[in-house]
C-alpha angles and dihedrals in degrees: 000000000000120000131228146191107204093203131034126156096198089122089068101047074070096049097053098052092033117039111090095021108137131284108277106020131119141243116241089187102129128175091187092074140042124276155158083280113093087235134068132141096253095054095051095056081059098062096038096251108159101179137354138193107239119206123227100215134170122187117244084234097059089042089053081056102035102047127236085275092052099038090058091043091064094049086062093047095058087051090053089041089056091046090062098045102110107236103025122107123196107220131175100197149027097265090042090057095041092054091047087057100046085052089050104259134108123255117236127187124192128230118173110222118204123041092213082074091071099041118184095324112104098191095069081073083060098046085043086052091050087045084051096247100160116186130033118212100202108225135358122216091315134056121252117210089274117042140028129247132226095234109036132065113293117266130159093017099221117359123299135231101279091045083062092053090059084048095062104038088046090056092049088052084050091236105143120235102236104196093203111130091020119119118243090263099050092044099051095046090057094040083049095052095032108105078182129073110280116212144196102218095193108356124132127200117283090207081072105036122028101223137132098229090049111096122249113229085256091066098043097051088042090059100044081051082073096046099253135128140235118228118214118224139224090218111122096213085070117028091038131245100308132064082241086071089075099046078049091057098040091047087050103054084041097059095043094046104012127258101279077072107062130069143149129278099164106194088224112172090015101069152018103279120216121258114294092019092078085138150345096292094062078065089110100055080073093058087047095044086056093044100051085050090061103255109146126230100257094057077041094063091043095053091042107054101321094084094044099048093049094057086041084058115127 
């Protein structure tokens, strides 16, 4: 069985050495060798890490400087950057990335991580599905015009008219809502109105750590309603201080929903990772960790890549 990381920010550790160097120069981002990021190739190999999701994110500080034009500009740079990374294959779909790794290269999926980066213009939904961008999280720390954020003042309350719109069109596109980031409200209105599998592409439970960003047990059981899967972080902020963190939340959404609803979207190159998870190649502890807690192989595979595939399913 493949494995997977749902969630991975590695695009904008590029972004943030490389946009506004001068005219002319190079990148020297590669994910062929190893870095100050958290995520290269060989690394990954390391922790048995087959294929990710990587997140094109922009802050909403560098979009504030950059402008809504620039800001999406430099979302389609980090997909032609990773276009010419050697090795790396952009795929859309399982039998894509099967066929990438049996050709040598790793397999990497898009998500777009932020809904601000899309503003009120619908057909960019369409531009990010032709690019294979495969998932949308709805919001990031702040709030867009159309939806709340878990971490910032309540504003529109659920999301609003337009924000349906993009539910629906993004679920025509086949790009999957990822209520990660969203507030209660918003992520329940778009779980209510979804008819697709609805994800948490790096979200933790709040019953076991108390933070906003942490999903309730509503949450988690609405979104395995769907058919989706919640994919368990790194991120200390969320799973706590320890590596164990990450097999307790897993145990804990496994035992609410049922293990064919849980997976990992580490939230590598975008926090503070908890102790023993410093990078990619640390990606094994996780399959140990299940292991020594008594999980078989079989509910393994499925935690590890099985659960995510199947949602990224075409």
């Amino acid at each position: 069985m493949m494995t997977l990381d749902c969630h991975i920010d590695t695009p904008w550790q590029f972004t943030k050495q490389g946009w506004k160097k001068p005219r002319g120069s190079t990148f020297t981002f590669d994910l062929r060798q190893r870095q100050a990021s958290a995520v290269d190739f060989p690394r990954m190999k390391e922790g048995g890490l087959d294929a990710a999701v990587f997140a094109l994110y922009i802050s909403d500080t560098m979009q504030d400087d950059l402008g809504s034009y620039d800001a999406w500009e430099a979302i389609l740079a980090q997909i032609s950057w990773l276009h010419l990374q050697p090795g790396c294959s952009l795929v859309a779909d399982r039998a894509a990335a099967e066929v990438a790794a049996r050709n040598g290269d790793v397999p990497i999926f898009l998500g777009l991580e932020g809904g601000r980066l899309i503003g009120d213009t619908l057909s960019k939904l369409a531009v990010l599905a032709l690019c294979g961008v495969r998932y949308l999280t709805v919001t990031h720390n702040r709030n867009t015009a159309w939806a709340d954020s878990a971490t910032d003042a309540p504003h529109n309350g659920c999301i609003t008219a337009f924000g349906k719109q993009v539910v629906t069109e993004a679920e025509r596109l086949g790009i999957i809502m990822d209520v990660s980031h969203g507030s209660d409200e918003t992520a329940l209105s778009i779980i209510n109105m979804s008819t697709k599998p609805v994800i948490a592409s790096h979200s933790g439970c709040r019953a076991l750590v108390d933070h906003p960003r942490n999903l309730s047990d509503v949450l988690i059981q609405a979104i395995a309603q769907t058919g989706g899967v919640i994919h368990i972080p790194f991120a200390r902020r969320f799973i706590g201080p320890s590596a164990l963190g990450v097999i307790d939340h897993i145990h804990y959404v496994a035992q609410l929903v049922g293990v064919e609803h849980v997976g990992i979207g580490s939230d590598l190159d975008g926090a503070a990772m908890a102790d023993g998870l410093e990078d990619v190649s640390c990606w094994s502890r996780i399959r140990d960790g299940l292991s020594d807690a008594g999980y078989g192989e079989d509910s393994i595979d499925l935690i590890t890549g099985g659960n995510t595939l199947r949602v990224l399913a075409k």
